[in-house]
Residue frames relative to the residue before (quaternion, step in Angstrom):
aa qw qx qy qz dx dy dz
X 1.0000 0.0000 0.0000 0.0000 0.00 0.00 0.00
X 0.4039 -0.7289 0.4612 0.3046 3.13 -0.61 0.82
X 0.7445 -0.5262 0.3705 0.1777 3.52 -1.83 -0.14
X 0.4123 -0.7502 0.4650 0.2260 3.85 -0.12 1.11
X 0.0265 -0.7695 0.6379 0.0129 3.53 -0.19 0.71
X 0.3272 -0.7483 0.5702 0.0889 3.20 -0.30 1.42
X 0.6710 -0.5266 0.4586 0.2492 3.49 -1.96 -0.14
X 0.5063 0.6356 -0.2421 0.5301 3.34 1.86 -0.84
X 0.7195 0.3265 -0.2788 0.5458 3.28 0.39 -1.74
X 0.4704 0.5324 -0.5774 0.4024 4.43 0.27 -0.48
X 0.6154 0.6194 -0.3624 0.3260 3.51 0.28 -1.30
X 0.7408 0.5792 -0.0688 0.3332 2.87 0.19 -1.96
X 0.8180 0.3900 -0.1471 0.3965 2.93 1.14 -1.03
X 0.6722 0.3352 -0.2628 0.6055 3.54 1.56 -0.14
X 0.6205 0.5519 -0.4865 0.2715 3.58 0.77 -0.13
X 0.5474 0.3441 -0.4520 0.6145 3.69 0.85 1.49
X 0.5707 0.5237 -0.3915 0.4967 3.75 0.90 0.94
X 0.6155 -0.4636 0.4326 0.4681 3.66 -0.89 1.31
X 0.4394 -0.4714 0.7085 0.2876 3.52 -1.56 0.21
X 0.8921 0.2737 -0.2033 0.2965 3.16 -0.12 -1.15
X 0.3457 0.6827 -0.5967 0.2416 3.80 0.93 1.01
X 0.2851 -0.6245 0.5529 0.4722 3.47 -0.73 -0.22
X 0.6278 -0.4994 0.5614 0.2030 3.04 -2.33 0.69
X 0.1359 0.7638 -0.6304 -0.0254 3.73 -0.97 0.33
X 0.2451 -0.7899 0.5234 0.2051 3.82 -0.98 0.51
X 0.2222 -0.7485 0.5917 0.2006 3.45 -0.57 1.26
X 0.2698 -0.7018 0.6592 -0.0093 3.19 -1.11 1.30
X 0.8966 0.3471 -0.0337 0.2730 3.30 -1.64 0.54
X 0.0492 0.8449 -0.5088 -0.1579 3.96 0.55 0.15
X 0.6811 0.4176 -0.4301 0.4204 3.50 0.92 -0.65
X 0.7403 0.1522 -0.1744 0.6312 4.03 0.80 0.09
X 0.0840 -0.8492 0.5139 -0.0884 3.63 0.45 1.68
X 0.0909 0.7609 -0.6029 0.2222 3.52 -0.02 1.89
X 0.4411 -0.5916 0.6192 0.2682 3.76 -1.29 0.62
X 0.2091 0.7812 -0.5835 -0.0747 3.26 -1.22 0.31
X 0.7526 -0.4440 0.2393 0.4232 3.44 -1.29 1.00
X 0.1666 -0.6328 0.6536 0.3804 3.94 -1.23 -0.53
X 0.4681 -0.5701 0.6178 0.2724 3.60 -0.86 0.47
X 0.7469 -0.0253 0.4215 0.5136 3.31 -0.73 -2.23
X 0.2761 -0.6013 0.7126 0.2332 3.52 -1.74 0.97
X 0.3077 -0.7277 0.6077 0.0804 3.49 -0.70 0.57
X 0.1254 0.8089 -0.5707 -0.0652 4.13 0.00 0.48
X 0.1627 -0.7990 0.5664 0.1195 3.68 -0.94 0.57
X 0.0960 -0.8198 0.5359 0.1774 3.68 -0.07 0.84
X 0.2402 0.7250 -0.6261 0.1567 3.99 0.87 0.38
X 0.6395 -0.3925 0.4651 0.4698 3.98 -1.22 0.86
X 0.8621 0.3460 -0.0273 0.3693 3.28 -0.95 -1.55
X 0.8434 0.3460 -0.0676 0.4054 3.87 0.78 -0.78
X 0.3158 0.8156 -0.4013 0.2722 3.18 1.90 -0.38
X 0.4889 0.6896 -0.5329 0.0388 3.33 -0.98 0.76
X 0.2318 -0.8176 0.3250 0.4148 3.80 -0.55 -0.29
X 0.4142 -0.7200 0.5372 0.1467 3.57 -1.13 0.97
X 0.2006 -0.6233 0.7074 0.2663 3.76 -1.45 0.55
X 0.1815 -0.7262 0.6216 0.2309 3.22 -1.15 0.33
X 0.4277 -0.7960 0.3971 0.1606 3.55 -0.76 1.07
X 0.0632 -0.8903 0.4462 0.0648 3.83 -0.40 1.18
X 0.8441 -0.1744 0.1197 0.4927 3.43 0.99 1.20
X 0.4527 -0.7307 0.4643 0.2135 3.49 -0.74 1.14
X 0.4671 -0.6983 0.5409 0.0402 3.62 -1.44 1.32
X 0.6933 -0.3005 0.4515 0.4745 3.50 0.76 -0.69
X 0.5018 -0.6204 0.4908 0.3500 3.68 -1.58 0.33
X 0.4732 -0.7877 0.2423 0.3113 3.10 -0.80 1.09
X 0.6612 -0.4615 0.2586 0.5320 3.94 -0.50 0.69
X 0.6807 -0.4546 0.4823 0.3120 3.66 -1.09 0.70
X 0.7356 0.3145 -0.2917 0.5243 4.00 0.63 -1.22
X 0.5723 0.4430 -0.4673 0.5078 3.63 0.64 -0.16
X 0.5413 0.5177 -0.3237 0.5781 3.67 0.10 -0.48
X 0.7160 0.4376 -0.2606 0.4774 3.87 -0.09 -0.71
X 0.6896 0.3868 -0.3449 0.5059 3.64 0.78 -1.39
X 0.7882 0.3769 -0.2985 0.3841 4.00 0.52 -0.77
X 0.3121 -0.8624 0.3007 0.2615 3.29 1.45 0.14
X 0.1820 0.6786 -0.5839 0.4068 2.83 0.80 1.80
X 0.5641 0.4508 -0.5047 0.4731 3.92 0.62 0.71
C-alpha cells in the first residue's frame, strides 16, 4: 500500500522552494509524463477528509533526474 502524504508533510516540504516554480504531477512510472495541476480540491467530510489535485493535461516526459529520484528509471 502505498504512502499517505499528508498536507503538513507537503508543506514542509516546499516551504524552502521558489514560490514561483510551477507545480506538475508526475503520473505513471511505466509511461513517466509531467502533467499540469488544474485545482486542489480539499474535502473536510469526518470520515472522507482528504485533499485531491486535479490534473489539467500532460507537460512533457518527465526529465530523466526526476525519474531517477522516484525510481522509475
Amino acid at each position: 500500500m502505498p504512502n499517505t502524504l499528508t498536507v503538513g508533510q507537503l508543506i514542509r516540504q516546499l516551504q524552502t522552494t521558489d514560490p514561483e516554480l510551477p507545480v506538475y504531477l508526475g503520473v505513471n512510472p511505466d509511461w513517466p509524463y509531467a502533467h499540469h495541476i488544474a485545482r486542489v480540491v480539499a474535502l473536510t467530510e469526518a470520515e472522507r477528509g482528504a485533499v485531491y489535485l486535479a490534473e489539467d493535461g500532460q507537460a512533457g516526459v518527465l526529465p530523466p533526474a526526476v525519474r531517477t529520484e522516484l525510481t522509475w528509471a
